[in-house]
Structures are given as C-alpha cells and as structure tokens.
N, CA, C and O of each residue as an XYZ file, in Angstrom:
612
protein
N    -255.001   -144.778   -125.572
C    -256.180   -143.938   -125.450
C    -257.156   -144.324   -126.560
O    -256.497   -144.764   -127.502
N    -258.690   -144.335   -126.866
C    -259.448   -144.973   -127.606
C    -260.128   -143.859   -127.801
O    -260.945   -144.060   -128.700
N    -260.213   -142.295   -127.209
C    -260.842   -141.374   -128.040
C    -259.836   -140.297   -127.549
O    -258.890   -140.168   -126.772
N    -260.715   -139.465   -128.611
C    -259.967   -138.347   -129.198
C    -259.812   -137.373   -127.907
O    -260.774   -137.197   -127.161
N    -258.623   -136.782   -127.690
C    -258.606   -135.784   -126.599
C    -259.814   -134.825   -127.061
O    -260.735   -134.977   -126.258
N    -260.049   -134.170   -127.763
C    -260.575   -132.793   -128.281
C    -261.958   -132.896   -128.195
O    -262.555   -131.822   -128.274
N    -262.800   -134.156   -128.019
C    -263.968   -134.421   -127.667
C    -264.549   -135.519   -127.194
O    -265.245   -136.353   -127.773
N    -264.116   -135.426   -125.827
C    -264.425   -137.076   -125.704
C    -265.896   -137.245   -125.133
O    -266.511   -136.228   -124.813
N    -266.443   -138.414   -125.004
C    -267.567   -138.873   -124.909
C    -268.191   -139.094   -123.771
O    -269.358   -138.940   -123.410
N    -266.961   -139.588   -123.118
C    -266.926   -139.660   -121.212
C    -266.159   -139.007   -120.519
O    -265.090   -138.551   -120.928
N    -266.651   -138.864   -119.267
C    -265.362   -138.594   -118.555
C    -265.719   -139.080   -117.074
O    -266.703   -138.725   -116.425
N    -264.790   -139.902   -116.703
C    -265.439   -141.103   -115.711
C    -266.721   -141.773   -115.834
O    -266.879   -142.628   -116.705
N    -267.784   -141.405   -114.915
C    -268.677   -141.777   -115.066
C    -270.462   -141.047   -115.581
O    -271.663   -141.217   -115.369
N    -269.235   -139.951   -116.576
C    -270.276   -138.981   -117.059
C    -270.450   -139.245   -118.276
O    -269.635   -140.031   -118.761
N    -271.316   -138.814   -118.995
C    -271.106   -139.210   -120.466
C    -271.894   -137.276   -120.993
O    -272.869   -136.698   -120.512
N    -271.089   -136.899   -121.924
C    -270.860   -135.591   -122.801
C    -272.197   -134.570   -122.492
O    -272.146   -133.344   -122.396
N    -273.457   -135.475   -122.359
C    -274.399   -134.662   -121.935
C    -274.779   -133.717   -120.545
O    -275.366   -132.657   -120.329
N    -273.957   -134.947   -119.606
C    -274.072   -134.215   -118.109
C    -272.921   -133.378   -117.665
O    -272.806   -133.145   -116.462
N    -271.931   -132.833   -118.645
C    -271.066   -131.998   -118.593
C    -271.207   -130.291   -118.731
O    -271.679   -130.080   -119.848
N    -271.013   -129.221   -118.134
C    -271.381   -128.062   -118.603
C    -272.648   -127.749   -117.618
O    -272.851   -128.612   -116.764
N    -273.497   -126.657   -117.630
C    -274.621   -126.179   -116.726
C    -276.084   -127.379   -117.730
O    -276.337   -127.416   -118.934
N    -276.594   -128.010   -116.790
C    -277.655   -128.379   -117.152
C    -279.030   -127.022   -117.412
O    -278.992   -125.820   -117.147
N    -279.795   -127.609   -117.836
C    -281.187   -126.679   -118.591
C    -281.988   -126.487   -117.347
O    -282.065   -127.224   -116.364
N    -282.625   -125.234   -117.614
C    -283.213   -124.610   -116.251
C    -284.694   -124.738   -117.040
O    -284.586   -124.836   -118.262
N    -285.886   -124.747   -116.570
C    -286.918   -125.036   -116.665
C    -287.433   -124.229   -115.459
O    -287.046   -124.136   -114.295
N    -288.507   -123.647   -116.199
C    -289.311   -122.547   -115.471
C    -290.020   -123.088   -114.180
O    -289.073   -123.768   -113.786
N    -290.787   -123.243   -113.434
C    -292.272   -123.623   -112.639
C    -292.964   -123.848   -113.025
O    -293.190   -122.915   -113.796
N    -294.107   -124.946   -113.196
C    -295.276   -124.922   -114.092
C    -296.001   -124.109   -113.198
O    -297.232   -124.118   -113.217
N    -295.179   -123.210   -112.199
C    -296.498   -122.477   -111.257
C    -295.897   -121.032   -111.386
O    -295.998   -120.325   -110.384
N    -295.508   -120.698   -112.091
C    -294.826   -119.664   -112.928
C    -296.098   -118.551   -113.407
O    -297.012   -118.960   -114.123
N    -296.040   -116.966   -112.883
C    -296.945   -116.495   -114.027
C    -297.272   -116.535   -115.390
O    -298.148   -116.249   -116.206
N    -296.654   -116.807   -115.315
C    -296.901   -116.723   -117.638
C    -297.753   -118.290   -117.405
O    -298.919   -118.379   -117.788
N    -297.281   -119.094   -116.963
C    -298.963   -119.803   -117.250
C    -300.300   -119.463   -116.895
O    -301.100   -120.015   -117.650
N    -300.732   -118.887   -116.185
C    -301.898   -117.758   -115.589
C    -301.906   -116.804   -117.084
O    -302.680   -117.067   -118.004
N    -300.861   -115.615   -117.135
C    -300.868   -115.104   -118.116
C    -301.489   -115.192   -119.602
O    -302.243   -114.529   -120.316
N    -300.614   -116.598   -119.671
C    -301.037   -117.323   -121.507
C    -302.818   -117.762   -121.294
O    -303.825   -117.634   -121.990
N    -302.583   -118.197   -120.255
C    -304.405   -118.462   -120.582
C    -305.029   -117.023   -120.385
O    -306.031   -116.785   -121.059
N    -304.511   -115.938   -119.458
C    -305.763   -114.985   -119.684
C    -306.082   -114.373   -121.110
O    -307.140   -114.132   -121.692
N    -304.297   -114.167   -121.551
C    -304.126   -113.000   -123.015
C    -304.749   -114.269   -124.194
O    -305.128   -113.877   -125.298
N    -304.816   -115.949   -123.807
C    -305.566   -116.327   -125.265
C    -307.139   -116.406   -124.801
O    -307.997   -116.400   -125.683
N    -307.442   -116.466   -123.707
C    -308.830   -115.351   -123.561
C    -309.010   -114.662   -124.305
O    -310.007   -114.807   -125.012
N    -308.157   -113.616   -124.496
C    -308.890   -111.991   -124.921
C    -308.399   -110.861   -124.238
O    -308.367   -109.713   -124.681
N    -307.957   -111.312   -122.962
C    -307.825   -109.914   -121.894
C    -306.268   -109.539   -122.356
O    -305.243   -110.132   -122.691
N    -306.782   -108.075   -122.146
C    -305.432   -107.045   -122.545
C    -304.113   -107.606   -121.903
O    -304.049   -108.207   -120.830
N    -303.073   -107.305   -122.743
C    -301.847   -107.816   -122.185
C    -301.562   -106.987   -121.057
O    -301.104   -107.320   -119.963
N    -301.985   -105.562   -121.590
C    -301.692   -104.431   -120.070
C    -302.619   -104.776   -119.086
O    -302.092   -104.278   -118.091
N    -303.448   -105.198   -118.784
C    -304.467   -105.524   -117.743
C    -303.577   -106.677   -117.093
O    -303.263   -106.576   -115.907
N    -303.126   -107.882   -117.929
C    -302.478   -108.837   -117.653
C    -301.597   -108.745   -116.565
O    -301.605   -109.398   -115.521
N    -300.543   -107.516   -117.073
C    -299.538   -107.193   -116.795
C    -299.246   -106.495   -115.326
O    -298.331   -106.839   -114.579
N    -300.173   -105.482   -115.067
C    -301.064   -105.172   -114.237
C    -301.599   -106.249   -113.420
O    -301.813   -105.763   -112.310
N    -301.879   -107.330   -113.436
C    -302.556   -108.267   -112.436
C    -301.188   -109.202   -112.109
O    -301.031   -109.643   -110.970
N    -300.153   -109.493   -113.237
C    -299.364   -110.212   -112.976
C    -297.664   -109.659   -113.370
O    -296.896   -109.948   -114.287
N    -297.553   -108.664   -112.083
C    -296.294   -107.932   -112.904
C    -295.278   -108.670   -113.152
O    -294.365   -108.188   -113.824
N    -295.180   -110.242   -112.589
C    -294.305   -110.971   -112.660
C    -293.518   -111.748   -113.428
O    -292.399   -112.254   -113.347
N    -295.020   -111.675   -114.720
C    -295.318   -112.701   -116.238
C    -294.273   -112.002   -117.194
O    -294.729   -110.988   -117.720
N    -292.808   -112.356   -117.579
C    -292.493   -112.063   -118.746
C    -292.680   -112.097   -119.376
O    -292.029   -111.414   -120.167
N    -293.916   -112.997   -119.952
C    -294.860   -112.985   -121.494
C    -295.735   -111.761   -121.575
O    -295.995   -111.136   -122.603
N    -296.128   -111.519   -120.429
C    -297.170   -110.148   -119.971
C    -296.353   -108.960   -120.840
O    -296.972   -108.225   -121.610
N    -295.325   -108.880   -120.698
C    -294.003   -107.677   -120.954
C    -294.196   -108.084   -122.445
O    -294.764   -107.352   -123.256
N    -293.735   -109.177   -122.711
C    -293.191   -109.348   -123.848
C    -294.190   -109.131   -125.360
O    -294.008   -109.002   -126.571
N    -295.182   -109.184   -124.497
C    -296.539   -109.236   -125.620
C    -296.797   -107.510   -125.686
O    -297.397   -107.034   -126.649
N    -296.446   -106.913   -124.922
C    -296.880   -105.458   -124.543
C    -295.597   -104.820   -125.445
O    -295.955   -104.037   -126.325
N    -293.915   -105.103   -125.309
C    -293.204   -105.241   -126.298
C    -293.450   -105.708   -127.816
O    -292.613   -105.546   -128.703
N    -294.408   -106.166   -127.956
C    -294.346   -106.998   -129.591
C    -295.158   -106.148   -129.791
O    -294.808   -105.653   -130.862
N    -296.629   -105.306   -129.220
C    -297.290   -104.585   -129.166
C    -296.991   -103.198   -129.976
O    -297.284   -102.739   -131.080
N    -296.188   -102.747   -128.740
C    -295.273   -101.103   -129.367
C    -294.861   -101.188   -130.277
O    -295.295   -100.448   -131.161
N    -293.345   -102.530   -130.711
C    -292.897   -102.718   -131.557
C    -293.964   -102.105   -132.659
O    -294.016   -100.908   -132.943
N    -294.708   -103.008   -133.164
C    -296.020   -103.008   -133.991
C    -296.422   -101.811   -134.355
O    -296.770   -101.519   -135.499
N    -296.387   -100.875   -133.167
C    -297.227    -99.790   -133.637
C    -296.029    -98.781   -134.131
O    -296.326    -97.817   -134.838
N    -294.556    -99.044   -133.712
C    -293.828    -97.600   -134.057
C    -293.101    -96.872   -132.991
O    -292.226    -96.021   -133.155
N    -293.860    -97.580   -131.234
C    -293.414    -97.006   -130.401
C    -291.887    -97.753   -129.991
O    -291.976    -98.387   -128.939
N    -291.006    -97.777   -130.402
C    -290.007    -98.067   -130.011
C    -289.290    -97.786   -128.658
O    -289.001    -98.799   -128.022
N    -289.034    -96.885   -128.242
C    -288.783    -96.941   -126.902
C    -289.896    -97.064   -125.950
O    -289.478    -97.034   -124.793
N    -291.122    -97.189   -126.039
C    -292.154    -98.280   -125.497
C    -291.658    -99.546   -125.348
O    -291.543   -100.198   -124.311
N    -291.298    -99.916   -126.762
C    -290.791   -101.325   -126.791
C    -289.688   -101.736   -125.829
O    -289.960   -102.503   -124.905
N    -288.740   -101.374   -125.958
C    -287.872   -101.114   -125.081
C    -287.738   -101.433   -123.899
O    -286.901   -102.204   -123.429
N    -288.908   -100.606   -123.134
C    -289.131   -100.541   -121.800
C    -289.406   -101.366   -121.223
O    -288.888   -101.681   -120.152
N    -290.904   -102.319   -122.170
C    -291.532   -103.424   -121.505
C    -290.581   -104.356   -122.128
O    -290.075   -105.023   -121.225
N    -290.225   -104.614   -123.011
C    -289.359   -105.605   -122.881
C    -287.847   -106.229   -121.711
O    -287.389   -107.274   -121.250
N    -287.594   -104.749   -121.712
C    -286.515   -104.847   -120.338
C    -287.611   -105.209   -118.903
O    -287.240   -105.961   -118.003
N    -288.481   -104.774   -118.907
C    -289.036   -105.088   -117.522
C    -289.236   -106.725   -117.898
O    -288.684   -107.556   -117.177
N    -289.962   -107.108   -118.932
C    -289.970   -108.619   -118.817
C    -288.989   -109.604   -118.865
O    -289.195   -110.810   -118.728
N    -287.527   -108.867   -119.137
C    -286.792   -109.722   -118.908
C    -285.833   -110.204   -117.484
O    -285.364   -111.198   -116.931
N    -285.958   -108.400   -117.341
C    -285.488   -108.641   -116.004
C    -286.137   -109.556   -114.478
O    -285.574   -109.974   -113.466
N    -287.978   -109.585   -115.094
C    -288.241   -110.376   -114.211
C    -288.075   -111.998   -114.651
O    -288.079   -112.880   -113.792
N    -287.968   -112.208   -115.706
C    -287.330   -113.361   -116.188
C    -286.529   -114.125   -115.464
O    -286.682   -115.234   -114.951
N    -285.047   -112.856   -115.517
C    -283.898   -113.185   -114.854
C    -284.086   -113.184   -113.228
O    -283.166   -113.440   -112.451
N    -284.816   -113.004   -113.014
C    -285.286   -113.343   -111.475
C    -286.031   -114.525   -111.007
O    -285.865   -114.880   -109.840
N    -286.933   -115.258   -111.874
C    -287.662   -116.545   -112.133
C    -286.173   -117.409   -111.999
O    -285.796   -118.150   -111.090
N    -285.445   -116.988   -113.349
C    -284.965   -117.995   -113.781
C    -283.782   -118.149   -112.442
O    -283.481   -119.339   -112.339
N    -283.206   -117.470   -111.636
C    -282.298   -117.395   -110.787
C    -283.575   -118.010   -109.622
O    -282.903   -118.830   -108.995
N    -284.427   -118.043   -109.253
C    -284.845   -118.821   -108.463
C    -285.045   -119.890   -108.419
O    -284.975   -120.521   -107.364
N    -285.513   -120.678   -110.129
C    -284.967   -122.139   -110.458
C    -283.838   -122.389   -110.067
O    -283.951   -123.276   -109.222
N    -282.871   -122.133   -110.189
C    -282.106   -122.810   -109.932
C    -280.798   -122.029   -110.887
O    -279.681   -122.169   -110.387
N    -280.860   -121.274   -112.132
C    -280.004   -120.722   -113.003
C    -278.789   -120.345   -112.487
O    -278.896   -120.046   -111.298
N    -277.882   -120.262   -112.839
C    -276.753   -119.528   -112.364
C    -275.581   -118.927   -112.973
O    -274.377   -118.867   -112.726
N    -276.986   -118.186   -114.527
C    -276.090   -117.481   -115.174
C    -275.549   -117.946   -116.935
O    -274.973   -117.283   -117.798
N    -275.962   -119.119   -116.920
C    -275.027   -119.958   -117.962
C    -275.619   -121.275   -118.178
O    -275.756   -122.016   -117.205
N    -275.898   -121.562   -119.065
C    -276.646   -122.933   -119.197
C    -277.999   -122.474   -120.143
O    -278.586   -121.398   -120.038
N    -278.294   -123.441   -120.976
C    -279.555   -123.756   -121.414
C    -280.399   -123.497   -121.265
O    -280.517   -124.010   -120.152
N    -281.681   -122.865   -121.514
C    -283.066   -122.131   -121.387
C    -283.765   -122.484   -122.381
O    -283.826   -121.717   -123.342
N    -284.617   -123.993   -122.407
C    -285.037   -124.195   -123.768
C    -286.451   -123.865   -124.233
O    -287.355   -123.938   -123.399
N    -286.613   -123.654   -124.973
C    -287.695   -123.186   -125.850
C    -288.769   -124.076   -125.772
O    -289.682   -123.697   -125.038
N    -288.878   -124.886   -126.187
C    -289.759   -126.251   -125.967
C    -290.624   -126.590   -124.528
O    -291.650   -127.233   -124.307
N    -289.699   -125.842   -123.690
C    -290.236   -126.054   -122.463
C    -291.297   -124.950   -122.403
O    -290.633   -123.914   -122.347
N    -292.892   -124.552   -122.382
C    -293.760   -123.576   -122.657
C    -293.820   -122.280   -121.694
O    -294.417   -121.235   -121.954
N    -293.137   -122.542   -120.622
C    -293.301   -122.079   -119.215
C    -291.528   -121.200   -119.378
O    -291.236   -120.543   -118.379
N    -290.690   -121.198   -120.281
C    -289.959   -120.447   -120.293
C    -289.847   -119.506   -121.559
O    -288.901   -118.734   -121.716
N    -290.767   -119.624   -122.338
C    -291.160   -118.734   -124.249
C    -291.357   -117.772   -123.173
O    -290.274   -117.197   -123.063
N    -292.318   -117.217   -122.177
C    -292.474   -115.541   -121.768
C    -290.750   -115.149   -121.841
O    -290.404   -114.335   -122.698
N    -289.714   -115.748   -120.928
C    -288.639   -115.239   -121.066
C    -287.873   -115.030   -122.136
O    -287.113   -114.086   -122.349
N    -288.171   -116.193   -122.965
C    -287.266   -115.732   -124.190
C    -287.935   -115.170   -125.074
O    -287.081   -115.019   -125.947
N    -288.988   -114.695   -125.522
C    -289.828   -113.490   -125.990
C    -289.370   -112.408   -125.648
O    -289.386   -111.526   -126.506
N    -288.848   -112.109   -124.401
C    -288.958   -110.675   -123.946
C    -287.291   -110.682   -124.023
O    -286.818   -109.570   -124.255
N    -286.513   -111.558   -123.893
C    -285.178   -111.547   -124.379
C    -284.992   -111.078   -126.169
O    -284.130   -110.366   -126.684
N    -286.189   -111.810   -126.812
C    -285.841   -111.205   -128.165
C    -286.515   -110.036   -128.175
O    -286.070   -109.251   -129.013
N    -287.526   -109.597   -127.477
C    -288.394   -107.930   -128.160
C    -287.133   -106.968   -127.553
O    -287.150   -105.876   -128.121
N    -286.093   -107.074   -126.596
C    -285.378   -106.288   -125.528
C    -284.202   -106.352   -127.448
O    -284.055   -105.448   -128.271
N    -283.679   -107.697   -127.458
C    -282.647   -107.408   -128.307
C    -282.857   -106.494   -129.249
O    -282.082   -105.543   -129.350
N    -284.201   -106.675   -130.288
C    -284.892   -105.989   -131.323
C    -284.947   -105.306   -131.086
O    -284.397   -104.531   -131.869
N    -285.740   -104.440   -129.542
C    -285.904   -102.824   -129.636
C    -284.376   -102.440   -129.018
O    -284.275   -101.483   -128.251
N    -283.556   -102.996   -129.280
C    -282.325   -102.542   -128.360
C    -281.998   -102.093   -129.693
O    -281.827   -100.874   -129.706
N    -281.825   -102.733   -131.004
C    -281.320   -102.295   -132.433
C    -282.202   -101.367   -132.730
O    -281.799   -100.279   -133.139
N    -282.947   -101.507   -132.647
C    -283.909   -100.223   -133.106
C    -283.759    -98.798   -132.874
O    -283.790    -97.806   -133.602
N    -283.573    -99.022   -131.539
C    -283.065    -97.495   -130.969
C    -281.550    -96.811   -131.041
O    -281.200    -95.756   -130.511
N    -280.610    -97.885   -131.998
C    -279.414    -97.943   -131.680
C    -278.393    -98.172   -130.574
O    -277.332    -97.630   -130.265
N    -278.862    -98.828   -130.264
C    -278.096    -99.510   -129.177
C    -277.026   -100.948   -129.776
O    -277.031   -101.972   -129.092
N    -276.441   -100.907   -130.650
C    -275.996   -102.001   -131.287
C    -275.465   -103.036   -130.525
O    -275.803   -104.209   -130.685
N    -274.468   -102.576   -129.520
C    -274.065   -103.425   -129.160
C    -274.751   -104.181   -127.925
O    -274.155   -105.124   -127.406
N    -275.722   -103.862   -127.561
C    -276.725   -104.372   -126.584
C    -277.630   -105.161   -127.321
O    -278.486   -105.784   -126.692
N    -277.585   -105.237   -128.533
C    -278.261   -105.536   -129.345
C    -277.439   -107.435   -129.290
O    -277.858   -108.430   -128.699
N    -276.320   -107.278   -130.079
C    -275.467   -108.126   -130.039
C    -275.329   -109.122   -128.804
O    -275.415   -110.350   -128.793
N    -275.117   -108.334   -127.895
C    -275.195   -109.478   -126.336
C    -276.348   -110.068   -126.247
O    -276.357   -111.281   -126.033
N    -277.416   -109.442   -126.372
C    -278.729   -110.251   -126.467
C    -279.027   -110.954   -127.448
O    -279.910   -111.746   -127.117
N    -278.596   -111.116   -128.982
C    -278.451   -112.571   -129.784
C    -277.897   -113.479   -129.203
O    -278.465   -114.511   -128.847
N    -276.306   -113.125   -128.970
C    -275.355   -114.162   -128.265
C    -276.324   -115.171   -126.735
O    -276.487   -116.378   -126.553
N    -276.644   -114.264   -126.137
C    -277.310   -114.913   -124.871
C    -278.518   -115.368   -125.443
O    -278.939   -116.421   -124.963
N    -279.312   -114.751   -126.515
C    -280.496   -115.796   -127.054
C    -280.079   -116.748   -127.541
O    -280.486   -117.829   -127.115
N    -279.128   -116.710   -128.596
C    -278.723   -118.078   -129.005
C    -278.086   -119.056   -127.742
O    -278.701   -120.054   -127.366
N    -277.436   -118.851   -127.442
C    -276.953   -119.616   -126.021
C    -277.702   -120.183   -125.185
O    -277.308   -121.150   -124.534
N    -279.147   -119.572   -125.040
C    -279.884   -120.382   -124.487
C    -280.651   -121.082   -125.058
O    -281.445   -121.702   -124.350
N    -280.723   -121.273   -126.647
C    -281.502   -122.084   -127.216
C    -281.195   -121.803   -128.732
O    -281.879   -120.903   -129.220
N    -280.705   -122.133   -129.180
C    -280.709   -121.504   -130.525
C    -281.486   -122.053   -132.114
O    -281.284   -122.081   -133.328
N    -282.488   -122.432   -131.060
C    -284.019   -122.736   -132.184
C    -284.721   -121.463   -131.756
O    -285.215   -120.970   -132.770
N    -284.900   -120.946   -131.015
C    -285.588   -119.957   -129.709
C    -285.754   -118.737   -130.959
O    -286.853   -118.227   -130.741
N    -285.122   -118.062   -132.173
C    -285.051   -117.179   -132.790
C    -286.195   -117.310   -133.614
O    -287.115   -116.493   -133.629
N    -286.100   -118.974   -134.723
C    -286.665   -118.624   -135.277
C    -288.215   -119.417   -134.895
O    -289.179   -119.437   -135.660
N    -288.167   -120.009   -133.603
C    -289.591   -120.709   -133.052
C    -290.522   -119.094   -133.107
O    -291.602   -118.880   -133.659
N    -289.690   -118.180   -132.364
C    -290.645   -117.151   -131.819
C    -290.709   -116.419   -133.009
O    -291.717   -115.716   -133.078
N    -289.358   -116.316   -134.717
C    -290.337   -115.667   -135.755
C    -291.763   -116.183   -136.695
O    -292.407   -115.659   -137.603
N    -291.847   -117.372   -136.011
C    -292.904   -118.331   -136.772
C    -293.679   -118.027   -135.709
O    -294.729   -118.529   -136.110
N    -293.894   -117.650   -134.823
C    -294.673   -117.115   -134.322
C    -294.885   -118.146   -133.479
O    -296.087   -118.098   -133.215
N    -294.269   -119.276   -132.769
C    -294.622   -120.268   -131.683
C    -294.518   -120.224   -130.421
O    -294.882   -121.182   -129.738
C-alpha cells in the first residue's frame, strides 16, 4: 500500500476533493441579486423585502437592523424568515442538506447572513442551544463565512 489508510488522496478515479457533498452555489438569478443592488441604492430593506419576499439578504439586513436597535425578537423573526427561504433556494439548487455553502460565491452571503443574524438573535433571546446548531451549520458551510460577515463583507 503507498498511502496512508486514514487519509488517502484517491480513491479509484477520484482524487480527495470530489469526495463528500460538492458546494451548492446560489442562481445568479436569485433574489438577493435584485435585492443587493436595490438596498446599495438606498431603498429600505423593508420595502425590499416587501417587493422581494424571497431575498434572504432582504431578511437578513432587516435582522442586522433590529439587532442594532435592541429589538431582539424582531431580530429573530426576520432572520428565521430569511433563512428559511434560504433553505428553500438552496434545496432547489441542488442542496441536499450537507455540503458546502461558500461565502465567496456573492449570490449565497444573503443566506449566510441570515444564518448568522438567526444564530445571534437565537443567543440573545436565550435560546442556547439553537444558538449552537447554527455555528456548527455556519461553520460547516464555510468556515471563513463568520468572520467575512464580522468585517462586514
């Protein structure tokens, strides 16, 4: 044998990368691109949101919003709505639960925005351990994704 059982490099005619759920990538015809250009317009995220209930960035900005002001279970709310439509995008790509969601890709930040404002206002309100599943699944799908979106990218 020439490699190590515990991590090997190939396996037939695969090599280590095409093993496991490949990375799901949004639509470039996805709301949150509509979205991102209206809200760096100017126009209200709730107007947004309202025109495009579909945009998890729409949610997620309306989440970072409340956050901001104090309203916490505001936060909360829109953040769960933007993720859940997330998880509906992302299950129409192609997702199936498990696999990669990367950050880099611009057309999937609405989802993982609203995955982190959901985790944050999930601690906030005490919800700890909802709190916890939603690091684990943020990190899992990207685990630059934390601190891209605390730098604000």
């Amino acid at each position: 044998m020439t490699q190590p059982i515990g991590n090997p490099s190939h396996i037939g005619n695969l090599d280590a990368s095409q093993l496991g759920p490949q990375p799901t990538y949004l639509p470039e015809d996805h709301p949150d691109v509509e979205a991102r250009t209206r809200i760096d317009a100017g126009e209200e995220p709730i107007d947004v949101a309202a025109a495009l209930p579909a945009s998890s960035l729409a949610w997620a900005e309306l989440a970072d919003e409340a956050h901001r002001e104090g309203r916490l279970v505001d936060a909360y709310a829109y953040a769960r709505v933007g993720y859940h439509r997330g998880l509906d995008a992302l299950r129409a790509a192609g997702w199936r639960g498990a696999g990669p969601i990367p950050y880099s890709h611009e057309v999937n930040r609405g989802f993982l925005r609203a995955l982190y404002a959901l985790g944050r206002a999930a601690g906030a309100i005490g919800e700890g351990e909802e709190a916890a599943r939603i690091e684990e699944f943020l990190h899992s799908s990207d685990p630059t994704a934390v601190d891209a979106i605390g730098r604000g990218e």
